[in-house]
Every structure is written in structure tokens, then in C-alpha cells.
N, C-alpha and C positions, 0 to 999 in steps of 0.2 A: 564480313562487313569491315571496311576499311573505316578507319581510324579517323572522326571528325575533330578538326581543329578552327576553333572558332575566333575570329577576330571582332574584339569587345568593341569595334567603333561603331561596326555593321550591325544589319538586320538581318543578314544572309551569310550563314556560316561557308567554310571553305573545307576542302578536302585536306588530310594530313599533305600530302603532293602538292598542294597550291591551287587546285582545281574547285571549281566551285561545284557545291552541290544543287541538284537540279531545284528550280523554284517549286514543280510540282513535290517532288517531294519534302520538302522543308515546309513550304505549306499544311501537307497534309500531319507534319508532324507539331505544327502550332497548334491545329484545330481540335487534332483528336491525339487524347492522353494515350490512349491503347492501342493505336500506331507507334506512338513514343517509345511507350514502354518495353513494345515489341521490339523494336528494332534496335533502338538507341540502346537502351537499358536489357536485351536479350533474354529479355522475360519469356520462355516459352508459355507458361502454364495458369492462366487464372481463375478465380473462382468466379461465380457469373453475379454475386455479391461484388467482387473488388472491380471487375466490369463497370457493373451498376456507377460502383461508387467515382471513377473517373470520366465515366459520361456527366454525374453527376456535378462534378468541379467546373468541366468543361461547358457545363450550361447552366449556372446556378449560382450567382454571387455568396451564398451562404450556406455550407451541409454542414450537418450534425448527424454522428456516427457514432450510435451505443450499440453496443452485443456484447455476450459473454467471453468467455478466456481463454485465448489463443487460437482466433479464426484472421490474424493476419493483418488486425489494422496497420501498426507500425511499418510494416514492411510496405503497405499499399498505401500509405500518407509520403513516406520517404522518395517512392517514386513519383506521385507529384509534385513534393517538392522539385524535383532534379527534372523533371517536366516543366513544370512554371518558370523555375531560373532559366533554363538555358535556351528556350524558345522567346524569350520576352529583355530585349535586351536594355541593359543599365533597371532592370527589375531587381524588388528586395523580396527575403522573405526570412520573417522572423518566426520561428518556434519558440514554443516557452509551454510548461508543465510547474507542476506546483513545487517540485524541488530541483535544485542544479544537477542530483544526483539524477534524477531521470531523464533531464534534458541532455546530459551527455553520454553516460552509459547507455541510455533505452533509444531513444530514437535518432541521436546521431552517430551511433555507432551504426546503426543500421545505415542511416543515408549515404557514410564513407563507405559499408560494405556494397551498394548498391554501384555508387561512383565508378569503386576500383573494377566493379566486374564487368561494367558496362564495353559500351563500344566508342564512347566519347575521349577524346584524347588528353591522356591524363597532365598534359600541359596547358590543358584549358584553364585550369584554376588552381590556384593556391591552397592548398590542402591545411587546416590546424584544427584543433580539441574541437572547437564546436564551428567551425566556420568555413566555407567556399566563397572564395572571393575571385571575380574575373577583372574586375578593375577598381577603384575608390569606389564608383558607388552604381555597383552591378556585383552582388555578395545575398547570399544563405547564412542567417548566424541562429546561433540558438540563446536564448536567457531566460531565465529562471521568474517565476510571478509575483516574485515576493514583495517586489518595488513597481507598480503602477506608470511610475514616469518615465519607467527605463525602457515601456514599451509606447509610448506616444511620441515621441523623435523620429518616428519611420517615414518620410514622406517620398513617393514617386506615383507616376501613371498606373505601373504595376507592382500591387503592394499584396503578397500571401501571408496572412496570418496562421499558424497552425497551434492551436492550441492541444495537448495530450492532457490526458486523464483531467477533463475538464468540469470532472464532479466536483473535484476539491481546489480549482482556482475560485477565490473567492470573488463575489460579482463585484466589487471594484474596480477590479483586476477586468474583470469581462468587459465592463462599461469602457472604463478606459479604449481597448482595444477596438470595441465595436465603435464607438465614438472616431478615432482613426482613421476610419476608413471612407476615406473621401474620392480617394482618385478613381478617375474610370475606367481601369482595371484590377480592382481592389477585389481581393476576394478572403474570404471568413473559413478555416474548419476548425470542430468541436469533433476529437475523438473521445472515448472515454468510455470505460463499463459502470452499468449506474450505481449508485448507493441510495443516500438517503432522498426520500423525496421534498428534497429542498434545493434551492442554490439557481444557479443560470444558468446549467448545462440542463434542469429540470426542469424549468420555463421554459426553455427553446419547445422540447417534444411535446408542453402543454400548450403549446399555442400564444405561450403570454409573453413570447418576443420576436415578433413578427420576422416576413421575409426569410425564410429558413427553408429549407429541403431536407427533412428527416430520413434517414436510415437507421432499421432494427434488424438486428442477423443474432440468430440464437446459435449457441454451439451445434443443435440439433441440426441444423442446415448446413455445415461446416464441414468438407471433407478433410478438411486440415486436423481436424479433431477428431481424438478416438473413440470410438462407441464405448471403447471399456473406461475410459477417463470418465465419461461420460455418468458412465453407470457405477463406477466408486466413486464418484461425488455424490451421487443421488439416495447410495446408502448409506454412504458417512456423513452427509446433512443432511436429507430429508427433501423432498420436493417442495415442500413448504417453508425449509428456511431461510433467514433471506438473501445469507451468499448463493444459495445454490438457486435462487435466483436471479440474483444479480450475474455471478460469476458463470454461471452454465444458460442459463435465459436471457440472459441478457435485459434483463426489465427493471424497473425500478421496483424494489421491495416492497410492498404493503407492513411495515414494521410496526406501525401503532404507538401512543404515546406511553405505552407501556412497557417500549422495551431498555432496558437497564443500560446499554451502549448502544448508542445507533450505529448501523453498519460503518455509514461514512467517517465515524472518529476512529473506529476500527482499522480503516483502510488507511488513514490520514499516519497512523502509529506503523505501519506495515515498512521496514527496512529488504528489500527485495534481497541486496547481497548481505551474508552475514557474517562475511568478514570486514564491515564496516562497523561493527555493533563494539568492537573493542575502542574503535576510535569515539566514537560518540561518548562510550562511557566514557574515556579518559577525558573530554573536554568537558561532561558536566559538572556542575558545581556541587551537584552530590557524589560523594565518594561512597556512598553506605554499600556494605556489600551485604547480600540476603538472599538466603538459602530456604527457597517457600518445598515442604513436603506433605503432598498429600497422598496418603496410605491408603491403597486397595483394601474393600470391606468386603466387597461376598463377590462373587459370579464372576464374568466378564472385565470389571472393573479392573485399574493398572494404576500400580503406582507411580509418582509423577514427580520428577526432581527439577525446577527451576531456577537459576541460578541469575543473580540481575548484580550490574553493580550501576549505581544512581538509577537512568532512566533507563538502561541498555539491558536489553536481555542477551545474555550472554551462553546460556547452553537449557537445551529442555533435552531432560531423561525420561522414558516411557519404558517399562516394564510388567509383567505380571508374574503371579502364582509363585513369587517369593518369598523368603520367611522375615519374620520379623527380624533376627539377625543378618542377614543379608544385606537389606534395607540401611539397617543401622551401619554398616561395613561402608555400604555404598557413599552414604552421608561424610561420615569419617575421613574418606575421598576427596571429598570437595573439602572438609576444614584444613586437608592437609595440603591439599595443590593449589589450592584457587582462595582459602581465606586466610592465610598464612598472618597476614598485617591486621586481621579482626575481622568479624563477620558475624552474624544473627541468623541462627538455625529456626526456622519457625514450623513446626510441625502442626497437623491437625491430629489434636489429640483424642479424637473421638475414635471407639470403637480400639482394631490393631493398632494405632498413631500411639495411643497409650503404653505401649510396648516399647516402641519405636525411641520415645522418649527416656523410657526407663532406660533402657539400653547405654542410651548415647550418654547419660549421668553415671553408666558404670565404669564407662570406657571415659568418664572426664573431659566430655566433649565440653566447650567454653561455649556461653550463652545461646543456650538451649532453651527457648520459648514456646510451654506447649499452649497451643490456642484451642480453647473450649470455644467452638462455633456454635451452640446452640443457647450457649448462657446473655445472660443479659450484657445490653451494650454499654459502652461509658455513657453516651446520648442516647439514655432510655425513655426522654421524651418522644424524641424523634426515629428509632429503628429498634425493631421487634428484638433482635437478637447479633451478637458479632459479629454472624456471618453476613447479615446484611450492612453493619457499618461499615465493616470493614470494603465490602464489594461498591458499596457506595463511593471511598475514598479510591478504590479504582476507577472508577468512573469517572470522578472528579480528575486523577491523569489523563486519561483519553480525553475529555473535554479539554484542558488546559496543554495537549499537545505535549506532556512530560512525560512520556512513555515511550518506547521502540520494542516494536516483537518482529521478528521473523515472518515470514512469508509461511504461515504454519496452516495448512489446508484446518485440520482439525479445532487445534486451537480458533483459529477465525471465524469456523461454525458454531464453536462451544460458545464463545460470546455474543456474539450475534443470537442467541436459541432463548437467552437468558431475559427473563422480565423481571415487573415488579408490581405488585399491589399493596393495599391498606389493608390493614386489621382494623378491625370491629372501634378498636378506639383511637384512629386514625395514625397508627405507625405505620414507618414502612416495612415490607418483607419482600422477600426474593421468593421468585417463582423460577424454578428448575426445568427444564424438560422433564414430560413423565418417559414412564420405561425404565429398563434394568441398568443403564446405561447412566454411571457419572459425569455430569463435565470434569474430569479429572483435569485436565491440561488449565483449565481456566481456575478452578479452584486452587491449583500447583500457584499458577501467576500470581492469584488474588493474596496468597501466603507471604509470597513473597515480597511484595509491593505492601503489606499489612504495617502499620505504623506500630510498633514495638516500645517507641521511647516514651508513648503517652501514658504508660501506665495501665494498673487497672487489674479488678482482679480476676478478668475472664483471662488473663495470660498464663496462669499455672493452675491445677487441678488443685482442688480441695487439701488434698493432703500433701501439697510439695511446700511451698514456699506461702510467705503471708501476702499481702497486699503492699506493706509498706516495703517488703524487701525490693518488689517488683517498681515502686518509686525509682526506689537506690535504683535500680540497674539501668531503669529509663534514662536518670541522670548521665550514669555513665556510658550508657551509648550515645547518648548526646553528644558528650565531650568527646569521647574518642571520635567520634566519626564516622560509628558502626551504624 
């Protein structure tokens, strides 16, 4: 395929030689994307899903595209984009996702991997971070959702909006955009895998914003995806829970107003790369660093070492069938590598934790906070027991956006599993999944993330320390910073 070089005044691209290319074929590559993609972009191979979906662009002022994880949207949006731009000339086309980080790592990294492999000449366009430009105002850029006005400035004939993971742009963000699009080549797409059933990516498939062309692709119909990914998701959530709904089904969860996190604040805290998790902590204005451990009790169960400094989670440890020394060794590890400036050990002192604790007071670990989860809360009007306040005050993160974890398959299930009901005289309490099986990784977080400076005297057992000494220490983790 020789090398097309496009001149940005025209409508009729030119051969790299000088030589024009045929109008039947230039034609056929405006009309239909999967000529395009074939020839242009040297896509041999697609799936009859991403078919769908470019017939779909190409007749359809607005699609919206949910399914489960890693059946190839990104890759299958990027090439309409570079489809729309370079068939439609002095056309815009802005992308935007709910953070910069996904607008330039996730899908324009893809669009330049698509660019460079193609067959289009790569003098066609000016190459940078988020942006293909052929002339002032015939350009691909990417921006971020955070600011509403910075996507209403786009004005031309042909104008492609591409929104990603369009669960968590919030509908301001969406109005604005849909609002937009006036010109009469203006065209709208919603990718996204679902979450919570709320927001404007969840109207569209209900019906309650009109003018739209739905698409649903489950991992199950995906040859991109493995039967066996498939079937260790299925046992490590459950077909009922609602990542492994959302993430493998691609549906929107049935979650109920009972559950303790909703999937979508879940995903909203989800840092994909985790070598950005150092820089977030260094910019927040919490310094506290906190070491959450929760102690395997009988069977199956693993002990769990989370390590956070402010919002940033910074390492999770996953272990079993250790000894209580061990554990304690392990511990010791992180006060000596990673809390060296101060740091707040909070173990679950229930059951083996009790050991755990003993231990690390032999060996002179520095504040060592064992937490009795089943005793009474400091708001014993309002939560049955610690471990529910305490899971409460996580929650209250993820709602308020002060958290970052990892792309942690398990952990994401384990929160996601977790509800909550009333006791008899109207507290709240945590409901657990049943089975043998602890959320360890979510309990590990919840330790960690546990407010230590408040006092109280569920933070040391019976026979350690008094109530007012655990004042004094609050105070002093205050003031340090810990």
C-alpha cells in the first residue's frame, strides 16, 4: 500500500508521488469506516462486535458502547477517530475521559500506536502528547472532563466527540458536550464499562436521553478474551458480584441501596498505573503514613499488609499459613524501609492479631495501635461496633474522592461484596459476604485508612494501655504528622 500524503486545502487526498488517488476509492473510504480501517489503518482482523460498531458511527449521529474488560473498545474508538479526521477535511475531534491520566496514557497512546502503523504518511500530521494536527483548524486533541467549558469551544461542520469511560464523567460534563453539537456533521460516542446505576452514560441505555444507538458486548462473546480470565473472575467474585458484572458482563450492577461502596466510587479511586501512586501521595496534603494489618484466623484466610501514605496506596502484601512471628518480622520491614520519619502500625487485634501485637511491643515497634473491631464505637449512637465505624469513615473517602488503590482485581471485588443494615435499635452494622472466605485485602485497607488520632478506648485491649494514655498518643500523632 503506498503511502498517502494528504493535502489539508483539499477534499481529495494525493498519493506520496504526487499522483492523485482514485475518487472511487477515496469515496469508498469516507463512507464506510471498515474499508478505512482495512486499508488505511491495515487492520487485518476484526471482531463482528467492532464491525458492528463502525457501521454504527458511520450511520448513527450518537452510539454508546458498554461491555466488559478487554474486548477492544479503545483500540476500536482510536481507529474512528483517525477515520473521521482524515476523511473530513478541516474536521475536529476532541476526546476527553474523566482524568488526563487516561486521556493520554489509555486512548491516545493507542490512537499514535494506530497512526505510526498505519499506511497514511506520516507527514500528514504533526505528531504531540495528546494531539494530531494537519492544519490550524483541521486537528485530534485530547482533554480531560474536569472543566466543562474547555469542551464547548469546538465549533465546525464536522465535529467527533469521543468520550471514554463515560460512567464517571459527570452529567455536566455530558450536557455541556451533547449541547455542542450542532453542526451537520456532528457526531457523539459514550465508551465505558458500567458501574453504578446512576449518571448519563446510564440514561443513554435507559432510554432517558434520547437519539442514541446502544451497544452491549459481554466478555463472553469476545474472542479477545480468555475463557480462563474469564473463569478466574467468576471464582474470585462470584457471578453475582457486581464487578464481575460490570467488568466480565458488561451490565450495569443491581447493587442496591445497601451496599457500603458503590462500584462507581470504587472505580472513580482505581489508579491503573502504580507507579504514579508515590507521586499522588507526595502531592497530598496528608503525609500520614499507616501500616493497616489484618491477621489470618483459620482456613483459607491470608494475612494482608497495606501500606498508604495520605490518600495513596502504596504496596499490598498477601500471604498465608505464617506464624505469628513472621508476620511480626514482616511488619518490622516496613517500620524500617518505608516509616523510617513516623508511621502508625494498626493491627486487627482480634483472635492471632493479639500475638501480632504482643510481638511488635517486644521487639519496640513505635506506635503500635491494636484495634478491637468488635467493641463498641466512639459514635455508639450511630454504629453497632468499630469495625463498622471505622468502614463507614472509608467510605466517607471513596465518596469524597480521597483515596487511590490499585487496579487490584480482588481487592475491587472485596469492596464491592460488602453491605450494610440496621440493628434492632436502629445502628448501623456491616454485612460481610457469607463463606469461609475473609475480605482480607479490604479489611487490610479499612486498618489502614482507620482514624488513630481520635482516641478511644476500642484502640488497645483491656489489659495494655488506659484510655487517656491513647488521648496522649492521638495528640501526638496529630502533631507529628503521623
Amino acid at each position: 500500500m503506498k503511502k498517502v500524503l494528504a493535502d489539508a486545502t483539499v477534499s481529495k487526498p494525493r498519493l506520496g508521488n504526487g499522483a492523485e488517488v482514485s475518487s472511487a476509492f477515496w469515496t469508498l473510504c469516507i463512507a464506510d469506516p471498515i474499508f478505512f480501517v482495512r486499508t488505511m489503518l491495515g487492520v487485518e482482523k476484526l471482531e463482528g462486535y467492532q464491525e458492528e460498531f463502525l457501521n454504527n458511527v458511520a450511520k448513527f449521529d450518537r452510539v454508546a458502547f458498554r461491555s466488559g474488560h478487554g474486548v477492544g473498545k479503545t483500540f476500536i474508538v482510536a481507529c474512528v477517530i483517525l477515520w473521521f479526521l482524515f476523511t473530513r477535511p478541516c474536521s475536529k475531534v476532541i476526546s476527553t475521559a474523566p482524568t488526563w491520566r487516561q486521556v493520554r496514557k489509555i486512548l491516545w497512546a493507542e490512537i499514535k500506536t494506530r497512526y505510526n502503523a498505519s499506511n497514511l504518511s506520516k507527514a500528514l500530521a504533526q505528531v504531540l502528547d495528546t494531539e494530531l494536527r494537519l492544519a490550524s483548524d483541521w486537528f485530534a486533541v485530547g482533554e480531560s472532563s474536569d472543566d466543562p467549558h474547555k469542551l464547548e469551544g469546538f465549533h465546525a461542520d464536522d465535529v467527533l466527540f469521543v468520550v471514554d469511560e463515560a460512567k464517571a464523567v459527570p452529567n455536566k460534563t455530558l450536557d455541556a458536550i451533547e449541547g455542542s453539537q450542532t453542526g451537520k456533521g456532528a457526531k457523539l460516542i459514550y465508551i465505558s464499562t458500567p458501574a453504578s446505576r446512576t449518571g448519563g452514560f446510564y440514561e443513554v441505555f435507559m432510554g432517558k436521553r434520547k437519539g442514541w444507538k446502544c451497544m452491549h458486548v459481554s466478555c463472553l462473546d469476545s474472542a479477545r478474551v480468555s475463557p480462563e480470565w474469564i473463569e478466574a473472575r467468576r471464582l474470585q467474585w462470584g457471578e453475582n458480584n457486581p464487578v464481575y458484572q460490570a467488568r466480565v458482563l458488561g451490565n450495569f450492577p443491581d447493587e442496591g441501596e445497601d451496599s457500603l461502596i458503590p462500584l462507581s466510587w470504587v472505580e472513580a479511586a482505581i489508579v491503573d498505573d502504580e507507579n504514579d501512586m508515590p507521586k499522588l501521595a507526595a502531592k497530598s496534603d496528608d503525609k500520614t503514613i499507616q501500616l493497616g494489618c489484618d491477621v489470618a484466623r483459620f482456613g483459607s484466610n491470608f494475612t494482608v499488609l497495606t501500606l498508604r501514605q495520605g490518600q495513596a496506596i502504596l504496596s499490598i502484601e498477601k500471604y498465608g499459613k505464617e506464624s505469628v512471628m513472621f508476620t511480626a518480622g514482616r511488619v518490622m520491614t516496613y517500620v524500617r524501609e518505608s516509616m523510617d520519619n513516623g508511621g502508625v502500625v494498626v493491627v486487627d487485634d482480634t483472635g492471632l492479631g493479639g500475638g501480632v501485637t504482643d510481638r511488635l511491643r517486644e521487639l519496640n515497634c513505635p506506635w503500635v495501635v491494636p484495634a478491637i473491631m468488635g467493641a463498641s464505637a466512639l459514635d455508639r449512637e450511630t454504629f453497632a461496633n468499630v469495625e463498622m465505624e471505622a468502614y463507614w469513615q472509608l467510605r466517607k473517602r471513596f465518596e469524597g474522592k480521597a483515596i487511590s488503590i490499585p487496579d487490584d482485581y480482588e481487592l475491587i471485588g472485596q469492596l464491592a461484596s460488602i453491605k450494610y443494615t440496621y440493628t434492632s435499635d436502629g445502628r448501623l452494622k456491616l454485612v460481610k459476604p457469607s463463606g469461609p472466605d475473609s475480605p482480607d485485602k479490604a479489611d487490610s485497607l479499612c486498618l489502614a485508612f482507620m482514624d488513630v488520632a481520635g482516641g478511644g478506648d476500642w484502640m488497645m485491649r483491656e489489659l495494655a494501655q488506659s484510655r487517656e494514655t491513647i488521648h496522649l498518643m492521638g495528640e501526638c500523632v496529630s502533631v507529628k504528622g503521623w
